[in-house]
N, C-alpha and C positions, 0 to 999 in steps of 0.2 A: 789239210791246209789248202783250202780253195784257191782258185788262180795263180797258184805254183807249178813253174814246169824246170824242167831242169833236173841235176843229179843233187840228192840230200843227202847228208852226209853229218851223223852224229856223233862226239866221241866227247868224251869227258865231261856230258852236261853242257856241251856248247853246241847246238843246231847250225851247222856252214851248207847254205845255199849258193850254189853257180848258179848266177842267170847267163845265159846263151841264148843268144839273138842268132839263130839258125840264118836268117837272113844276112844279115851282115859279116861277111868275112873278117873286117878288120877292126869288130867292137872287141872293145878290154873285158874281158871277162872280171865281173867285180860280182862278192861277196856279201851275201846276208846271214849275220854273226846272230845268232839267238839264245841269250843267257836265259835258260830256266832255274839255275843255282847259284848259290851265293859265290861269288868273284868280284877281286879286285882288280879293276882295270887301270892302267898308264900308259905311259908312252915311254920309248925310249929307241933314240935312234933312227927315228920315223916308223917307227914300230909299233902296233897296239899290245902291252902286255895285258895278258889276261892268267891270271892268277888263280887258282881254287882256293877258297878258304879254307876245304876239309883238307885235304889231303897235300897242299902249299905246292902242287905241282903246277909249272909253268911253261907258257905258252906263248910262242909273238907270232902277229900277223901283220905282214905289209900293210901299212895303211893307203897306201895308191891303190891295194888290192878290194877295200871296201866300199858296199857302196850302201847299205842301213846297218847300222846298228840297234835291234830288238832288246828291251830288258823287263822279262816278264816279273812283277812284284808278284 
């Protein structure tokens, strides 16, 4: 993944990138979500759900907290 820096972090088939702007003390830490498998995604709450189709286990992420959403076909 060229020009990524930051901690990556994989888990159920969903890619969660922190970008961290080392220079800025007071930037929001926001998230790049990377679907490489099949999921349902919604909202609920101000929340992103993200759903697994295989295995129907479920997941929310603040959506203040995001800042792309990736969805690999």
């Amino acid at each position: 993944m060229d020009g990524l820096s930051g901690s990556l972090i994989y888990k159920n088939g969903i890619l969660v990138k922190d970008n961290k702007d080392s220079d800025d003390k007071n930037s929001m830490i926001k998230r790049t979500l990377f679907f490489a498998n099949a999921v349902c995604l919604t909202t609920r709450n101000k929340q992103l759900v993200i759903k697994n189709k295989e295995s129907q286990d479920e997941k929310t992420v603040p959506i203040e907290d995001i800042g792309f959403v990736i969805i690999e076909n």
